[in-house]
C-alpha positions as CSV (number, residue, x, y, z in Angstrom):
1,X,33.1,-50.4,12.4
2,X,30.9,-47.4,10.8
3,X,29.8,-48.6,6.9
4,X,30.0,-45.8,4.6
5,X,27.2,-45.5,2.5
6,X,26.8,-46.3,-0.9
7,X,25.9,-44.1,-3.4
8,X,22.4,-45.0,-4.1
9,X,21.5,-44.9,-0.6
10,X,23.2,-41.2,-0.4
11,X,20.8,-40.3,-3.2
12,X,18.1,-42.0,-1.3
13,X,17.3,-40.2,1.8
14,X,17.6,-37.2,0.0
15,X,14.5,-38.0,-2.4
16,X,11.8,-36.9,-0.1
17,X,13.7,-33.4,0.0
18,X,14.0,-33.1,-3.5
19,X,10.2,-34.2,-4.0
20,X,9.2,-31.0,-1.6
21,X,11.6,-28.5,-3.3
22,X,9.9,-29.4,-6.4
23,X,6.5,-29.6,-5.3
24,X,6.7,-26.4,-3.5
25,X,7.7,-24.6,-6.7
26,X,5.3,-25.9,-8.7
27,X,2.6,-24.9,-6.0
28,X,4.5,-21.3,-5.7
29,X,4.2,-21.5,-9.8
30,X,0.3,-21.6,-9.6
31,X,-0.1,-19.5,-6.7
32,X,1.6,-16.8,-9.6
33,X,-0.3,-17.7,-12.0
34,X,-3.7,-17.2,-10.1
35,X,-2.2,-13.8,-8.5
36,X,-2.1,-12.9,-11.8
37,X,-5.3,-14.1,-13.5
38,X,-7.4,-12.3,-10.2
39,X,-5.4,-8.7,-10.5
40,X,-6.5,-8.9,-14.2
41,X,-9.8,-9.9,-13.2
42,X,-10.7,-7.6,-10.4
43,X,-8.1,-4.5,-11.1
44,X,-6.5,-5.0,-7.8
45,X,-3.6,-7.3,-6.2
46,X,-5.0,-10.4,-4.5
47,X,-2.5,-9.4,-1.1
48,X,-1.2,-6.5,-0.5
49,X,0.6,-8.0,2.3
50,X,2.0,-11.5,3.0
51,X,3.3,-9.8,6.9
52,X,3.3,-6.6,8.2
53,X,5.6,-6.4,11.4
54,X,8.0,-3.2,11.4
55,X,6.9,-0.6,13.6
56,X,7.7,3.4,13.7
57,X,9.2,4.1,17.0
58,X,7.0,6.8,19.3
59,X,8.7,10.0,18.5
60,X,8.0,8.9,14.7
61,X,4.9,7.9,14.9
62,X,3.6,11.0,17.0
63,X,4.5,12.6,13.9
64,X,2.0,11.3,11.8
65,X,-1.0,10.9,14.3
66,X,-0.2,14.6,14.8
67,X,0.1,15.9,11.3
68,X,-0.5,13.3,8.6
69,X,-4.6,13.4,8.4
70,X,-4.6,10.7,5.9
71,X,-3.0,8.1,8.9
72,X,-6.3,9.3,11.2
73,X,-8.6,7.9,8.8
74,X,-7.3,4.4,8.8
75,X,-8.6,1.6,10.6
76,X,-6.1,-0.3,12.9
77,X,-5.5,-2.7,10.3
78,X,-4.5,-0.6,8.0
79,X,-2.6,1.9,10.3
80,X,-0.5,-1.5,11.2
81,X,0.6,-2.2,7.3
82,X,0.6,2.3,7.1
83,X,3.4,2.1,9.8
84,X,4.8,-0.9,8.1
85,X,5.6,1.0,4.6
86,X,6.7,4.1,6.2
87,X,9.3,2.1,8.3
88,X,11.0,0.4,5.5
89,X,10.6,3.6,2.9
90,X,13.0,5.3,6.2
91,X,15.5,2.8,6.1
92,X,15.7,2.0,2.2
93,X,16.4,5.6,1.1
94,X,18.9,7.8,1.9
95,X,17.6,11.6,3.2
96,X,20.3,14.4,2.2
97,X,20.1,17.6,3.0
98,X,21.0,20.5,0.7
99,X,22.3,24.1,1.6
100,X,22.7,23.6,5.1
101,X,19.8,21.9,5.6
102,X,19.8,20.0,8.6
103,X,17.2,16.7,7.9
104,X,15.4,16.1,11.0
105,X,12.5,12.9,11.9
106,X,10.0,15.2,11.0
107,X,11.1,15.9,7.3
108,X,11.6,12.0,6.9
109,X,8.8,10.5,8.4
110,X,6.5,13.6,6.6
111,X,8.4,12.7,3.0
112,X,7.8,9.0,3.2
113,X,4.2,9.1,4.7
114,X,3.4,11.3,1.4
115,X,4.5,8.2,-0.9
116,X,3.6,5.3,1.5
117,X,0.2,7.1,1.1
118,X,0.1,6.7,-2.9
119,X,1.0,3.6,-3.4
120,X,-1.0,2.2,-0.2
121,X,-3.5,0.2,-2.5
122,X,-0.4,-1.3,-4.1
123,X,1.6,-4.5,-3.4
124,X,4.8,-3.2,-4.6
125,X,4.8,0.2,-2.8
126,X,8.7,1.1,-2.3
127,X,9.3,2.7,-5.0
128,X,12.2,1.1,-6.5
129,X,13.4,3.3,-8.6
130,X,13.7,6.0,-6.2
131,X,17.2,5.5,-3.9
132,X,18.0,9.7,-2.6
133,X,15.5,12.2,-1.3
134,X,17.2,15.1,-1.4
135,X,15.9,18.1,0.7
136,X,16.6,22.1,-0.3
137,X,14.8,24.7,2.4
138,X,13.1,26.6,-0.8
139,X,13.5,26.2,-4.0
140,X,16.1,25.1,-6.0
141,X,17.8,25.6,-9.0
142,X,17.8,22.8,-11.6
143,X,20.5,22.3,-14.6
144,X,17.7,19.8,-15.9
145,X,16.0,22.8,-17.8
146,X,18.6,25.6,-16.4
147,X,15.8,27.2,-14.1
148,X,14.3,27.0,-10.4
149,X,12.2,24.2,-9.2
150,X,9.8,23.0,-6.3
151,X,10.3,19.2,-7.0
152,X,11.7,17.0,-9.3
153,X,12.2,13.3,-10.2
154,X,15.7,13.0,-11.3
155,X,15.4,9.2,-12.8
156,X,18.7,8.8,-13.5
157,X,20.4,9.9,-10.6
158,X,17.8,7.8,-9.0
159,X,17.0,10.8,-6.9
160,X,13.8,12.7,-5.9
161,X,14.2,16.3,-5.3
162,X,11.8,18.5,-2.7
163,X,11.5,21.9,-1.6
164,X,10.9,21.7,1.8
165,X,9.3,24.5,2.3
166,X,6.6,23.7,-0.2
167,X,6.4,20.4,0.4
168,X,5.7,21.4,4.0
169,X,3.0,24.1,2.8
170,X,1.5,21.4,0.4
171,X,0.8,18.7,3.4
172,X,-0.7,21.8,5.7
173,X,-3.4,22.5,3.6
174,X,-5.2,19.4,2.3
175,X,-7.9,20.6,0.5
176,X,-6.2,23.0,-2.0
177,X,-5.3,20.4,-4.7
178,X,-1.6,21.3,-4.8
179,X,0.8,19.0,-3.0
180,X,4.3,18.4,-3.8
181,X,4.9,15.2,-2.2
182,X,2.0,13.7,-4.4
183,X,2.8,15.7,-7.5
184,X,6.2,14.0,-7.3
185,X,5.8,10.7,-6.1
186,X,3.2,10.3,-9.1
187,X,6.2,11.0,-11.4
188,X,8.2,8.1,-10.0
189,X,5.5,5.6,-9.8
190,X,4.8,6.5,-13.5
191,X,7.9,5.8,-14.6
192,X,8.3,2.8,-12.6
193,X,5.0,1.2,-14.3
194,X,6.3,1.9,-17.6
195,X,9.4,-0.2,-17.2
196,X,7.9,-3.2,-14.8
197,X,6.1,-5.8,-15.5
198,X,4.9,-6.8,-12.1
199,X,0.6,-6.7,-11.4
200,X,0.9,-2.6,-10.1
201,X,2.8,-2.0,-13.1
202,X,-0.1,-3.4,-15.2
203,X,-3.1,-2.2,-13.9
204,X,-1.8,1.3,-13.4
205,X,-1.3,1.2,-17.6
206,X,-4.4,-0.5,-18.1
207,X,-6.1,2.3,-16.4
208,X,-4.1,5.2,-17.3
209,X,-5.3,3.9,-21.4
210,X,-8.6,4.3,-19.8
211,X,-8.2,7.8,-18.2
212,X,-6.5,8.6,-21.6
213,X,-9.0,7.9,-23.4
214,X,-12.2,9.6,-21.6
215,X,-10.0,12.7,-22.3
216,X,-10.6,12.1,-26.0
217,X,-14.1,11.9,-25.0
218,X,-15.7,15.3,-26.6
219,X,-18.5,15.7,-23.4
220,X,-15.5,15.2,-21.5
221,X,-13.3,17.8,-23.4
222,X,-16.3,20.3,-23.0
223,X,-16.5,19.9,-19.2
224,X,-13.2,20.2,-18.6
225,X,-13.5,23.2,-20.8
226,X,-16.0,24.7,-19.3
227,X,-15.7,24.3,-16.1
228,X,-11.5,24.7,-16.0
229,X,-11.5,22.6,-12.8
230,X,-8.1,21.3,-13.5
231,X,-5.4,23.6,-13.0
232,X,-3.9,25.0,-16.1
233,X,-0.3,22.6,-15.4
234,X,-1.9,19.6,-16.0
235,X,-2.3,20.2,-19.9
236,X,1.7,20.7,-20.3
237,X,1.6,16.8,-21.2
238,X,-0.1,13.4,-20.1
239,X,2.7,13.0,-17.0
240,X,1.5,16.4,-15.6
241,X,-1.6,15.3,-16.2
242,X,-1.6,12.0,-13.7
243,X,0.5,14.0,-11.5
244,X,-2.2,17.0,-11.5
245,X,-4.7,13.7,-10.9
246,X,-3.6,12.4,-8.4
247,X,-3.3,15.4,-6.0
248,X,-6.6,16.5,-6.6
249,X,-8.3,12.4,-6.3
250,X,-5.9,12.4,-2.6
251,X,-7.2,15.8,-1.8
252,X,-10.8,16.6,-3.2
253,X,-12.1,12.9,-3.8
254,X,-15.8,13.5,-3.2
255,X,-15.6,16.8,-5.7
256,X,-13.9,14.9,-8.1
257,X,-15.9,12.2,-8.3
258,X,-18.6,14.9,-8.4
259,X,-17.0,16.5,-11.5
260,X,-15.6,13.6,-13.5
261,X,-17.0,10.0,-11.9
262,X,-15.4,8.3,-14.7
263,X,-11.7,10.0,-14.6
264,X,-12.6,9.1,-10.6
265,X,-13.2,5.4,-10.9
266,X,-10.2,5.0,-13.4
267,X,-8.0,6.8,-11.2
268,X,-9.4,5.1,-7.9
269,X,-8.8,1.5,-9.7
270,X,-5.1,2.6,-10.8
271,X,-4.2,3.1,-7.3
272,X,-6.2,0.9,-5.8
273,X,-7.9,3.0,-3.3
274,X,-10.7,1.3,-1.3
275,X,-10.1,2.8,2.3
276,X,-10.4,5.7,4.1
277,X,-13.2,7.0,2.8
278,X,-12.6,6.8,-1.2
């Protein structure tokens, strides 16, 4: 005849379970806590990865071997966790088309290198706020300010907003300081730091006081005056600013650095970029 169990010895066996559940959050709890203290610390998140393991299948990743130059400067290990982002940025966001525009592999895999790319020094690189790229052929008109744009980052509609064709032009010629794909991510991922909390979130405003502030710096001021090496744009306000920044730190790091070491260093610590050569 089976005994049933009373209740005590119900509650019993499942102690040891209980004492792991506990102790696990508790040790998850410090592991926070020190994640924290050492991105303060150091300016930079103490993983960047816990597991890489998605993979870009050939015709996608002939893509970027072929035509993304940032990708060829990575070592394996980092072309692993590259291939990684770009895989889930594809299947988190939804590519539309506009005017007939038919989105091929190409278009995709080219769009979501450009932001996988920015926000490679980051742990939280996806981009949250971000859930449509929609794709025009040219430019496009834009009831935002009633006239015709490049690119935009429409926050509400959760939407970011290319030109193809310059976005195109803009990753062909790396070395020119304009480039859509950056100019535009940079938009999003500013936005995105404003309203999170998490460790990015917190260095990239730490930093961006910093860059801020060396603009106030009169030597600065002068330089920049002087030597105009900043296209005019990035003076319509501080978001142009960081977006103007950060195509010319992707594209022209060692004559940035050259130019403006400290506006270099801030901007290298709010992305986080320590590879491939910067």
């Amino acid at each position: 005849m089976m005994l049933l169990l009373q209740p005590d010895q119900e509650i019993a066996w499942m102690a040891p379970y209980a004492y792991a559940i506990v102790l696990f959050g508790f040790i998850l709890f410090l592991f926070r806590v020190f994640e924290n203290w050492y991105a303060s610390k150091y300016n930079k998140p103490l993983f960047r990865h816990y597991w890489v393991f998605k993979k870009l299948p050939k015709v996608q990743l002939d893509i970027i071997e072929k035509e993304f130059e940032f990708y060829k400067k990575l070592s394996e290990k980092h072309k692993r966790q590259f291939q990684h982002r770009v895989a889930t940025f594809i299947a988190e966001k939804k590519f539309i088309g506009r005017e007939n525009l038919e989105v091929t592999d190409r278009m995709k895999v080219l769009i979501a290198s450009a932001g996988c790319m920015l926000s490679f020094g980051r742990k939280n690189y996806e981009y949250s706020l971000i859930n449509f790229i929609l794709i025009y052929p040219k430019e496009f008109y834009s009831a935002i300010n009633d006239d015709y744009h490049k690119g935009e980052f429409n926050p509400r509609e959760r939407a970011l907003v290319l030109s193809w064709k310059d976005f195109e032009q803009g990753n062909k010629v790396a070395d020119d300081n304009m480039n859509l794909g950056i100019h535009e991510f940079m938009h999003a991922m500013q936005l995105e730091s404003r309203q999170s909390k998490d460790i990015d979130a917190v260095r990239f405003a730490k930093q961006f006081q910093n860059i801020l502030v060396q603009l106030t710096d009169q030597n600065v001021k002068n330089k920049l005056d002087e030597t105009r090496y900043f296209r005019a744009y990035a003076f319509t306000n501080q978001y142009e600013f960081m977006a103007v920044l950060a195509e010319y730190f992707i594209e022209s790091p060692m004559d940035f650095k050259r130019h403006f070491p400290k506006l270099y260093s801030h901007t290298q610590k709010l992305l986080n970029f320590t590879f491939a050569g910067y």
